[in-house]
N, C-alpha and C positions, 0 to 999 in steps of 0.2 A: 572530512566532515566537520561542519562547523559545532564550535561547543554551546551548550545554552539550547539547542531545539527543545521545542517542546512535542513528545511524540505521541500521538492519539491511538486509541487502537479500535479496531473495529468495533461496529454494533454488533456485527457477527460472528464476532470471538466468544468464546466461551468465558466464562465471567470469571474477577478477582482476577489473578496472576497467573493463569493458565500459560503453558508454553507453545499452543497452536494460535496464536494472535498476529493477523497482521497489522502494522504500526506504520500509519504515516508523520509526515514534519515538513513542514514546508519554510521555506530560508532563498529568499532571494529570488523570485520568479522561480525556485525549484522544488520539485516535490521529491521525498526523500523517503522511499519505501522499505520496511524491514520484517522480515519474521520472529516474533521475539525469541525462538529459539538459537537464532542465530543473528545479535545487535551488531556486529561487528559487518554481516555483511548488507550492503545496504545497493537498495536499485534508485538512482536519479532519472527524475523525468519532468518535463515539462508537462504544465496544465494539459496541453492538446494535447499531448502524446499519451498521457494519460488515458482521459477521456477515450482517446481510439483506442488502444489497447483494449479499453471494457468493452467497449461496442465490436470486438475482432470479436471477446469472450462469447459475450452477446448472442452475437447473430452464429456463432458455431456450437452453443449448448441448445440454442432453438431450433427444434424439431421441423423438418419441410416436409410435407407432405404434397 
C-alpha cells in the first residue's frame, strides 16, 4: 500500500470517528477500499470494476416483481 493516501470515508458512515466507515483512496488509476475497523486490510480496484460491483449490488437489493 502506498504511504501518503489520502482516505475519505463515506457519506453514509456514521459520523466523527465511528468504527463502521467505509474509506476509500485512490493512487495510480487504483481505487483502495477499507473498513475502518480493519486499515490494514484493504480491497484494490479499478474505477470500472468498481463501478460494476455497485451496479451487481444494485440490481440484487432491487426488488422484481
Amino acid at each position: 500500500m502506498a504511504d501518503g493516501m489520502v482516505w475519505r470515508k463515506s457519506s453514509f458512515s456514521s459520523g466523527g470517528d465511528a468504527a463502521n466507515c467505509l474509506e476509500i483512496a485512490a493512487h495510480r488509476e487504483v481505487l483502495h477500499l477499507r473498513e475502518s475497523e480493519e486499515p490494514g486490510r484493504v480491497v484494490r480496484s479499478t474505477p470500472a470494476g468498481l463501478a460494476a460491483l455497485i451496479r451487481a449490488i444494485r440490481e440484487t437489493r432491487t426488488p422484481r416483481y
